[in-house]
N, C-alpha and C positions, 0 to 999 in steps of 0.2 A: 546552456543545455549541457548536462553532462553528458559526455563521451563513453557509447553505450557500445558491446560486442568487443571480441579479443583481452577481456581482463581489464575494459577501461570504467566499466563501473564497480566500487567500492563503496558500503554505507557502514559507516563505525557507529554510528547514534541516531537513535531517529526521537521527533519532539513531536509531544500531544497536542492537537486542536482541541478546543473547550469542544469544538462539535464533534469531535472523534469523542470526548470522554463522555460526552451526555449517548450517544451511539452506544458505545461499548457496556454503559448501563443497564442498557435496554436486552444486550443479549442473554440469553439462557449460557448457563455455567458451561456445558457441554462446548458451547462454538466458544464461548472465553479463553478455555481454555487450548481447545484448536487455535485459536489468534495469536496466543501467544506462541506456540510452537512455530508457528508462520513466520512471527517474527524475528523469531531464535534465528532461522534459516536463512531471513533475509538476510539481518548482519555477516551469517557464515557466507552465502554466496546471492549476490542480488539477483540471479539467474536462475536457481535450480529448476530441474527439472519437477511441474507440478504445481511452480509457484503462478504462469502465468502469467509473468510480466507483460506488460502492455502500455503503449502510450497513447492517451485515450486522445483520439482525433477533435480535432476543433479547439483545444487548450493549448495556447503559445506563449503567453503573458499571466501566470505561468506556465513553463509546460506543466503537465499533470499526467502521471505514471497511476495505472493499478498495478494490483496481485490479487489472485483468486484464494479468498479463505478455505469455501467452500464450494459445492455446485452452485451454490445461489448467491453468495456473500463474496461481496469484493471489497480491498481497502484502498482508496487514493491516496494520492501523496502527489507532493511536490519534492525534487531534491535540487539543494542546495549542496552542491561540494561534495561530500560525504555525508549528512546528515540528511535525512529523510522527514518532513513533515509531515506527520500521517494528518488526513483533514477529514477522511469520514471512515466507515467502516460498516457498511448498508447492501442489500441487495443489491446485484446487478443493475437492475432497474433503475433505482435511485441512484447510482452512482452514474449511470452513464447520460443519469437527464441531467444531477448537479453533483458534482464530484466535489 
């Protein structure tokens, strides 16, 4: 598990799940394009204020972190090291039944 709070989480790269990329399809240009900005920000600080970070209960094998795209849209991930596995990128809803 990465070491989270006081500066101990760091993400330099993060890598696409074929279910994140069939997701990311699906959205209207408009939140595309919010996602990407999201993600800019991740890289800058895994924390800001906005993004929402969370580690979504019941995931330990792996753990499984979101961030808030939007009021409805969340993105999971798992992290490795520094690198972030994004695995979906869906409403709330669906994320928090299969992340």
């Amino acid at each position: 598990m990465p070491e989270i709070g006081a500066g101990g989480l760091k993400i330099t790269a993060y890598d696409f799940s074929n279910r994140f990329k069939r997701d990311f399809k699906k959205l209207d240009p408009a939140l595309k394009n919010r996602l990407k900005d999201k993600l800019e920000d991740l890289l800058k600080n895994p924390m800001p204020p906005g993004l929402g970070f969370e580690k979504l209960k019941g995931y330990s094998d792996p753990d499984i972190y979101a961030i808030h795209v939007t009021g409805n849209y969340k993105i999971s991930m798992e992290i490795v090291g520094t690198l972030a596995k994004l695995r979906r990128v869906s409403p709330h809803d669906d994320i928090d039944r299969l992340p």
